[in-house]
N, C-alpha and C positions, 0 to 999 in steps of 0.2 A: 532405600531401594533405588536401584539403578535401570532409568527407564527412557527408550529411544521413543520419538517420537519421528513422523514423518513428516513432511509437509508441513513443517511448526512455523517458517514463515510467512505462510497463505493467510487468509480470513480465519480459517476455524481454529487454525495450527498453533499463531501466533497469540489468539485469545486463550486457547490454554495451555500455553509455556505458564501466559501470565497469572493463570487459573490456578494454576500448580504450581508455582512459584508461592502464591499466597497461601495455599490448604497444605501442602507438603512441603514445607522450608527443608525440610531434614534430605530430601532425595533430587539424587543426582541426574538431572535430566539433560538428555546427549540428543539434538534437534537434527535431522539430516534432511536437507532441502538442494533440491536441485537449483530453485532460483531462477525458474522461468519468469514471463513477464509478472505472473500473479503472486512471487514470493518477494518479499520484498524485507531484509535485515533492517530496515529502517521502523518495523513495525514491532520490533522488540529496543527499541533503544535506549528504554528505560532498566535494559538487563546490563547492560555494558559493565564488566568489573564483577559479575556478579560469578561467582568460584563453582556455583552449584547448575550452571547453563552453561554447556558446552553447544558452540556451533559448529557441524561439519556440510561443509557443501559437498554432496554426492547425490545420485540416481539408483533411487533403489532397485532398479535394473541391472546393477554392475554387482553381480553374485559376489567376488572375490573382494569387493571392496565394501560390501555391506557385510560379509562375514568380521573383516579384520575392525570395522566401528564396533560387533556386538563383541568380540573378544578383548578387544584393547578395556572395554569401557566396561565389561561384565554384565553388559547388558541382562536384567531379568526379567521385563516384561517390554512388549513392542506396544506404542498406540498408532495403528499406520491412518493418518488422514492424506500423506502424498496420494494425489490424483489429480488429472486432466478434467474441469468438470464444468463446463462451460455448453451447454447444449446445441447449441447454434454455433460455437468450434465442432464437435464434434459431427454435424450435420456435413461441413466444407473439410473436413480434413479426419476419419474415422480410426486412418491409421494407428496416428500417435496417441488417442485413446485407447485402443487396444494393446499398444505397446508397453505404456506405463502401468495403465490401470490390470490389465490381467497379468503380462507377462511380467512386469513389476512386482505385482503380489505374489507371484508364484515364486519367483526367483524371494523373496523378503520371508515367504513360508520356510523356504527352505534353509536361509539364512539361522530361520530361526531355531528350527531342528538340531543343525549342524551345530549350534551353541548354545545349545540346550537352556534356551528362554521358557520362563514358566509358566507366561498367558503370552496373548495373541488377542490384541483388541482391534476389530476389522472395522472400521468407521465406513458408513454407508447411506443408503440415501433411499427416502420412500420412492424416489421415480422406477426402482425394480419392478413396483407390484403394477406400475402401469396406470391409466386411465378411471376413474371411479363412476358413476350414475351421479344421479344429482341424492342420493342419499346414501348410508351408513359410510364405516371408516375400514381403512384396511388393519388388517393385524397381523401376525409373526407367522400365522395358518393362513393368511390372503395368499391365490397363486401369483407365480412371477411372471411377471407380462410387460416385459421393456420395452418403449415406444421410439426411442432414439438411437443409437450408436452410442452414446455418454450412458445410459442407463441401461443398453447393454452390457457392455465391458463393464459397471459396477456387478451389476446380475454374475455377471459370469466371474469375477475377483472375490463376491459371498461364496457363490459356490466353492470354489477350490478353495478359501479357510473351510468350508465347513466340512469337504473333504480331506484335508489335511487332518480335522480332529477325528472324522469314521477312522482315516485308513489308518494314519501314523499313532493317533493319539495324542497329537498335540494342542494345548489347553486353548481352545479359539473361543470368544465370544465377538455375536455381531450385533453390533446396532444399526439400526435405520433413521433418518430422521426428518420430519418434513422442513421446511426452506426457513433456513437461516437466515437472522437479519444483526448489523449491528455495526461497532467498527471496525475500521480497515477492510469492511469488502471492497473486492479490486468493481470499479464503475461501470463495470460490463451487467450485472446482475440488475434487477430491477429496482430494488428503491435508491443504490445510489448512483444509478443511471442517472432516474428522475429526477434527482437533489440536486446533481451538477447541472442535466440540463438549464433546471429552474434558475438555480443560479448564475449561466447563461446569459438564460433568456432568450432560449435555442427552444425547438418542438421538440416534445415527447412523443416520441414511437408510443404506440400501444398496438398487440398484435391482434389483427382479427377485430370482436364488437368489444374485447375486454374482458368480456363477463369470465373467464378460467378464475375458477379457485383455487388459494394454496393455505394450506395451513401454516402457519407464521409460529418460529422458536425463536425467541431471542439467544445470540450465540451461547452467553454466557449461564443460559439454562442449561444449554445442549449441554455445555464445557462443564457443567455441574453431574449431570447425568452420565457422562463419560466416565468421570472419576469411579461414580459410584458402578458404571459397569466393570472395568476394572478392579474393582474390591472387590463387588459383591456378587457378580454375575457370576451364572452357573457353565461348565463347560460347554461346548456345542451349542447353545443357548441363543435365540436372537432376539433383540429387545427394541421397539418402538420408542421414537422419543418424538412428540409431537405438542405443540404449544397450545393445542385447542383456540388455534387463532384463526378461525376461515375467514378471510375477506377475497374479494373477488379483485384482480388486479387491477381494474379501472378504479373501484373504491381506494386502494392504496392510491392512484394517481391523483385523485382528488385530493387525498389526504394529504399528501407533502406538496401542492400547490398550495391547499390554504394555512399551512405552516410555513409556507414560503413565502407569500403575501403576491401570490402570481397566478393570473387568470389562467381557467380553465379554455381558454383560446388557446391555449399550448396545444392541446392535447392535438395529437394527431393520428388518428387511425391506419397501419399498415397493412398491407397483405401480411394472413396468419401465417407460420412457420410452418415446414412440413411435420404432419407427428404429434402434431401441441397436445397433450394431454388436457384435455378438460376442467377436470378435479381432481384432488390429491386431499384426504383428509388421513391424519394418524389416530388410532387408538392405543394409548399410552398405559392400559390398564394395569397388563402385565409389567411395565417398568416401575409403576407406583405400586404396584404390592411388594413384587421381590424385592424391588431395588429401595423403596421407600423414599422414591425422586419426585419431587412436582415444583412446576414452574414458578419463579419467584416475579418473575416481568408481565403485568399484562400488558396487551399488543398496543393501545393507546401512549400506555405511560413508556413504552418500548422505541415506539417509531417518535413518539416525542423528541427522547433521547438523541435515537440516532441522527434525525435529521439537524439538530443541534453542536451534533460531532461533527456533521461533515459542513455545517457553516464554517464552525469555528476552525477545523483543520483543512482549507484550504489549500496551502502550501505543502499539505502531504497529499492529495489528490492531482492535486497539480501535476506533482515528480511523478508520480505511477503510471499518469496516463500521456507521460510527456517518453521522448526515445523511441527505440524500435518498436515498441507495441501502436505507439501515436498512429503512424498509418494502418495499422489496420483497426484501429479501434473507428477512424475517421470515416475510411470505406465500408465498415461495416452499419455507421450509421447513415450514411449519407445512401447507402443499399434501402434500409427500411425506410426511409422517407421515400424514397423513389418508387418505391411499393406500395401505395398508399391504397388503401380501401377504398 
């Protein structure tokens, strides 16, 4: 099978080229990334030579040029993870979320019609359903209730695949997922914020008292679960994918200082973001019966790992956070410290 992916050199993107590289040797996968600060070709460099990964740099916002990638290539199914998804970007700059993330998707739906692709895999995010209470988990029936600009414009990119399948009838399945952890996230995100900071020996922001919870997937669950959406998912269909990992994000903070071998006097309290969602918890029910998916990583043996990638890979956090992203990655921090609770 002949299958585009989006965003394949970001965090989730580039973990399942490699994902897919390993489960489907046999299929032809055609990666299209625009190559903003967060995609980075250095995170597949283990593919170099390899006949069955094709890379094209493009924006899937340019109709005319994402039609000619799904013809040239016979594209027959899409897995679109391209997106802008940076919460606190999207708070300072809303536009260029709404640009990629909706009118991206919509221009990519239609891509896909026009050359008649046989699924539609819409990769997405639990921040749609919004804010939770301090108990139960959201599911596929929770309303959507976006608190940010970044989790709007995803809300509104589900929407339009899932009207794409009412109106057109084209094959879409969507997933949701709660927050990712693992390698090669770009060091804007929370745990490997914290890793570099520590590694520093710089203060850790933490927003508000800390106490927000997220439910924690290891990527390569998520990148398991995809597949099997993909296969197995039913058309129209949307499917929860969540780690049953809740920790509260101070508790994460603590946890890679004492992996780190570095005092909790880091820790620094900021003024809370506008928006902050509280709690996020997934219920995965439905993706483990239909789908017959469940997590292989627990979140100990998980964050173990990762904070061990990003000791040992230094020299690739290094690059990513060095160049024209450096300034603003610098005033964005040097903002929340100046915030301080």
């Amino acid at each position: 099978m002949n299958v585009l992916v989006t965003g394949g050199c970001g965090f989730i993107g580039s973990n399942l080229v490699k994902y897919l590289r390993r489960q489907r040797p046999q299929w032809k996968l055609v990666n299209v990334d625009k190559l903003t600060y967060a995609g980075n070709l250095e995170n597949l460099t283990d593919l170099e030579g390899d006949k069955q990964h094709v890379f094209v740099k493009g924006d899937v916002g340019n109709r005319e040029h994402m039609e000619h990638v799904m013809r040239q290539h016979g594209i027959e199914a899409v897995m679109h993870l391209a997106a802008e998804s940076h919460v606190d970007r999207s708070i300072l700059g809303p536009e260029e979320f709404t640009v990629t993330n909706v009118l991206g998707t919509q221009v990519l739906l239609d891509a896909s019609r026009a050359t008649g692709v046989k699924r539609f895999l819409m990769v997405s995010t639990d921040e749609v359903y919004g804010s939770l209470g301090p108990t139960g988990a959201f599911t596929e029936e929770s309303p959507l209730q976006p608190s940010s600009p970044y989790s709007a414009s995803k809300t509104a990119a589900d929407l339009m695949a899932l009207a794409y399948a009412h109106t057109f009838g084209l094959d879409v399945v969507v997933t949701r997922c709660s927050n990712n952890y693992g390698p090669y996230q770009f060091p804007e995100k929370l745990i490997p914020l914290m890793v570099v900071n520590c590694l520093h020996d710089k203060p850790l922001p933490v927003y508000g008292d800390g106490a927000q919870i997220r439910d924690w997937l290891h990527v390569e669950d998520h990148c398991s679960a995809l597949l099997l959406a993909l296969e197995r998912g039913k058309k129209g269909q949307t499917y929860n994918i969540g780690g049953g990992a809740e920790r509260k994000n101070l508790e994460i903070v603590k946890g890679i200082l004492k992996r780190t071998g570095k005092p909790e006097t880091l820790i620094k309290y900021v003024q809370d973001r506008p928006g902050h969602d509280r709690r996020y918890a997934i219920d995965p029910t439905k993706t483990k019966r239909e789908l017959g998916w469940a997590p292989a990583h627990t979140f100990e043996q998980g964050l173990d790992e990762t904070v061990k990638w990003y000791v040992d890979n230094r020299t690739w956090w290094e690059r990513v956070t060095s160049g024209a992203y450096r300034q603003y990655f610098d005033t964005q921090y040097k903002q929340r410290l100046s915030n301080a609770a």
